[in-house]
Backbone bond lengths (Angstrom), bond angles and torsions (degrees), N, CA, C in turn:
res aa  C-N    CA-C-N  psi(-1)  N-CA   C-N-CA  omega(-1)  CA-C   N-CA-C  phi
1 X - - - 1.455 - - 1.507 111.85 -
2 X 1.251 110.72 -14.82 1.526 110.21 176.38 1.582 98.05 -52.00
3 X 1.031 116.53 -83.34 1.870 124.45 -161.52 1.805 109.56 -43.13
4 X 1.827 99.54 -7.61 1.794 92.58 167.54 1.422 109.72 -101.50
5 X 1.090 124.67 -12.09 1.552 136.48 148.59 1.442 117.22 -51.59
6 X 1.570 119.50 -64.22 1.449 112.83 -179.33 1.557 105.24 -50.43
7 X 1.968 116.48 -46.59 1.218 88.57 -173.42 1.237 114.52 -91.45
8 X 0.988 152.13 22.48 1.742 137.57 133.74 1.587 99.99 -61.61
9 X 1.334 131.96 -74.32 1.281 94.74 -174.93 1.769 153.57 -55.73
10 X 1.544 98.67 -6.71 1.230 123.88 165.63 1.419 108.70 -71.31
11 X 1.267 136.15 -59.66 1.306 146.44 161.54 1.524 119.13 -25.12
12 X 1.529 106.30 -68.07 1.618 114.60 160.09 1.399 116.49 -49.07
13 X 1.405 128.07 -54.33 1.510 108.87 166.94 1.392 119.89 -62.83
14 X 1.305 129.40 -33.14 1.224 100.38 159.13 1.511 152.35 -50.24
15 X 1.364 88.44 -50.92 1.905 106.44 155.99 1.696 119.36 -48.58
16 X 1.216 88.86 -36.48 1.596 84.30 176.40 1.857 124.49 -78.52
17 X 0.964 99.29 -32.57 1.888 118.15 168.98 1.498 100.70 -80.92
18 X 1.420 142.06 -40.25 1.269 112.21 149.92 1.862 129.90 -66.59
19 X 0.933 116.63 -14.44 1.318 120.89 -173.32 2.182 102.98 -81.85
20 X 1.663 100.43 -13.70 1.396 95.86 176.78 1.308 102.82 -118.43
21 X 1.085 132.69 8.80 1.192 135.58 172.23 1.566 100.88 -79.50
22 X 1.684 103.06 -58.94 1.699 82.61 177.38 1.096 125.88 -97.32
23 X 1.472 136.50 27.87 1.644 160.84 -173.97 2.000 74.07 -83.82
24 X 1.397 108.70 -61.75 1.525 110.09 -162.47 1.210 115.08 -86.32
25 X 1.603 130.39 2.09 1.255 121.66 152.24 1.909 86.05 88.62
26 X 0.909 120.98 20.29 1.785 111.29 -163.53 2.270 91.43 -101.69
27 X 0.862 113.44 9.20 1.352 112.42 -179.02 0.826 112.34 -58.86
28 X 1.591 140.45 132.24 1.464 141.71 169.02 1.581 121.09 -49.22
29 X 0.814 123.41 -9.84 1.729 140.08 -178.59 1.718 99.57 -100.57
30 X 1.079 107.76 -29.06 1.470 107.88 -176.60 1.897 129.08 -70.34
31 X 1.717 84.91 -55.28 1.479 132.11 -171.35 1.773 92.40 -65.30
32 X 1.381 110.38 -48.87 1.348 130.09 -163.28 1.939 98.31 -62.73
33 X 1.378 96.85 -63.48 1.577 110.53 158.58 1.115 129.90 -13.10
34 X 1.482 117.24 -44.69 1.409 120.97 -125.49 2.247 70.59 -132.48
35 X 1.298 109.66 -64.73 1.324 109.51 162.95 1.689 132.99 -22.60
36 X 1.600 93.73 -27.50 2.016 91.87 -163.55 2.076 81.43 -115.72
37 X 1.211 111.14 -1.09 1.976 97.01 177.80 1.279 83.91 -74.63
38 X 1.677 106.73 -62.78 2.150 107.67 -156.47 1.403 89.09 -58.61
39 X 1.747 159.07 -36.69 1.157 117.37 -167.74 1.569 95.86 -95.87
40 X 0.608 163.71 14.66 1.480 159.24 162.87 1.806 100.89 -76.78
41 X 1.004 100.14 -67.15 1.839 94.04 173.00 1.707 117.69 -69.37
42 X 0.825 120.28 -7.76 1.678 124.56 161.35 1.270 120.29 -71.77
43 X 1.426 94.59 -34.49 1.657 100.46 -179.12 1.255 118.03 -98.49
44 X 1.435 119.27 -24.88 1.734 118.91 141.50 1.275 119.94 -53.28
45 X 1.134 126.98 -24.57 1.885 127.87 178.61 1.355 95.73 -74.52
46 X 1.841 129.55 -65.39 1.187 148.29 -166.42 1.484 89.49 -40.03
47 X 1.441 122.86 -82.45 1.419 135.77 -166.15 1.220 117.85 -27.35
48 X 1.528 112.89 -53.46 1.406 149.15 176.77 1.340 113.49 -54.58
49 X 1.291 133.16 -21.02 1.390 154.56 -155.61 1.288 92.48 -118.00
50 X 1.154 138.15 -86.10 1.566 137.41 153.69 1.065 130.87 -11.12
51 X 1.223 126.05 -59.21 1.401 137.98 168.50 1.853 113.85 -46.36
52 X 1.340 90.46 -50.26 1.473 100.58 -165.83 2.020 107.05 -94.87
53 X 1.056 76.56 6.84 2.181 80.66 172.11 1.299 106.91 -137.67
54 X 1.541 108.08 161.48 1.433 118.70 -163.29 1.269 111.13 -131.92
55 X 1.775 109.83 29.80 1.565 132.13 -175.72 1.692 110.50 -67.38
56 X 1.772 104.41 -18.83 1.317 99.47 -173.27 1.653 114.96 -81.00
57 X 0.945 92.97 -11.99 1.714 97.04 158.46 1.537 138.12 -81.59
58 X 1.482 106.41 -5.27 1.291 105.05 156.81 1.491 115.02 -111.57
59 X 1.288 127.46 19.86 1.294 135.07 -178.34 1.476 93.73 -82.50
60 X 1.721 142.52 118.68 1.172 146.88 138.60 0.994 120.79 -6.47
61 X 1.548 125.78 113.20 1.439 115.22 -173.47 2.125 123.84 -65.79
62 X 1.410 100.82 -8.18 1.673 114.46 165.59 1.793 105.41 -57.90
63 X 1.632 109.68 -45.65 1.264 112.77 -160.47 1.238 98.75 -89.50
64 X 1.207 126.76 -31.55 1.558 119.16 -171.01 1.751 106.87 -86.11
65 X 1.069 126.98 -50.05 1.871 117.70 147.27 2.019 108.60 -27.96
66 X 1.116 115.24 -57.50 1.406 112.46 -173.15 1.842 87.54 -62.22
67 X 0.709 122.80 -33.84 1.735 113.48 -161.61 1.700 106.23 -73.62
68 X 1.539 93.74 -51.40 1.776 109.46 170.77 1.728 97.65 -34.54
69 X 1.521 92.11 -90.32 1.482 103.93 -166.06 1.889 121.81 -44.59
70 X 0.938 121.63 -22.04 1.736 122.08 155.41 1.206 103.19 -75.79
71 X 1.611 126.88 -20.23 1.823 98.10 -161.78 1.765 86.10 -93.58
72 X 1.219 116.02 -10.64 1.697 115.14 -168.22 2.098 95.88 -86.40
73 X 1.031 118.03 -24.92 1.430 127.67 -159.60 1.612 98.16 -81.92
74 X 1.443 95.81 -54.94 1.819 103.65 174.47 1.951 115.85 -65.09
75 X 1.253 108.46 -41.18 1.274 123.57 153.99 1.736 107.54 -31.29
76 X 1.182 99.28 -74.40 1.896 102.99 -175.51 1.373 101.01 -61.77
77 X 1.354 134.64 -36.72 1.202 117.17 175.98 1.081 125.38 -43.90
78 X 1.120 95.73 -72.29 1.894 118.86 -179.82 1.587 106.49 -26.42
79 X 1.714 97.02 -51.37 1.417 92.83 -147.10 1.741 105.23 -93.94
80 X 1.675 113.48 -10.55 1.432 102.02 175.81 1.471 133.48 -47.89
81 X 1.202 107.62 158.32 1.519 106.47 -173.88 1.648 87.05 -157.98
82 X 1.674 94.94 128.64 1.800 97.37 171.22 1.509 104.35 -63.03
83 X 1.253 101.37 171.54 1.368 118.23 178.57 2.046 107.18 -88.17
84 X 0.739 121.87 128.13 1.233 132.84 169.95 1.556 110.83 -66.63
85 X 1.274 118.57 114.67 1.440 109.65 -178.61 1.803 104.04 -116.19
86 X 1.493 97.47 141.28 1.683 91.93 -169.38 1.993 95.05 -137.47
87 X 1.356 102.57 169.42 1.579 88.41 174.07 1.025 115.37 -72.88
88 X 1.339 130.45 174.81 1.705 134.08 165.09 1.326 106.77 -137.96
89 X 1.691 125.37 157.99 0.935 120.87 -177.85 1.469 106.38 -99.58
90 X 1.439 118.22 152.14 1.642 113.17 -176.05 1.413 125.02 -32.51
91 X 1.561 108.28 -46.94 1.415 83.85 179.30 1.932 112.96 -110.05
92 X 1.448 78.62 73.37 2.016 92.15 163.77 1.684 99.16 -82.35
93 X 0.929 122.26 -9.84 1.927 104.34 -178.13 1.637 96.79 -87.13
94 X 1.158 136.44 23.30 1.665 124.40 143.93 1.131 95.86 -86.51
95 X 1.634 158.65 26.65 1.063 139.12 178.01 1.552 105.76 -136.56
96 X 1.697 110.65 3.92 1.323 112.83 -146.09 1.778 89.71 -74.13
97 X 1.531 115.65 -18.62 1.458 100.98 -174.49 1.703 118.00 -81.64
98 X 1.109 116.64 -4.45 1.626 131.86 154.49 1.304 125.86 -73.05
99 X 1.654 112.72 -50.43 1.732 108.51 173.04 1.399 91.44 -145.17
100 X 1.364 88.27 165.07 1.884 104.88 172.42 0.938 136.69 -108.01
101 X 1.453 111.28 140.79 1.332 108.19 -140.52 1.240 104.19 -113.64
102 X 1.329 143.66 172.68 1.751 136.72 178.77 1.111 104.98 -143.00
């Protein structure tokens, strides 16, 4: 019965480190929360800054291509998503003009 003891007391410390985790608001769902308001209003300030100046016209057109091509690179980041691969039955190429197939 010892090892059903350790795990109740293992159990209780767990409960207890979640119970201060969200006492402190430190939850990854939380933090994350709180992460996408400040960039959401940064990037309304950013926009806002842009919009209202006409600095991008003295930016070198070498530097402003370098600017494109990182803002297009972070762009693909963001937005990749693996491809999901599933079986198909032989004849999936009547469908090949709906999805694509490999």
């Amino acid at each position: 019965w010892n090892g059903e003891l350790l795990q109740e007391v293992k159990e209780a410390q767990y409960f207890e480190l979640e119970n201060t985790i969200q006492k402190y608001e430190l939850m990854r769902g939380a933090r994350f929360e709180v992460y996408c308001k400040i960039l959401k209003e940064a990037m309304k300030e950013l926009e806002d800054r842009v919009i209202n100046s006409s600095d991008f016209q003295t930016i070198p057109t070498d530097k402003l291509l370098s600017m494109i091509e990182k803002l297009e690179e972070r762009i693909n980041k963001d937005t990749f998503r693996e491809l999901l691969k599933v079986p198909a039955p032989d004849d999936i190429a009547l469908f090949e003009k709906y999805i694509e197939v490999y």
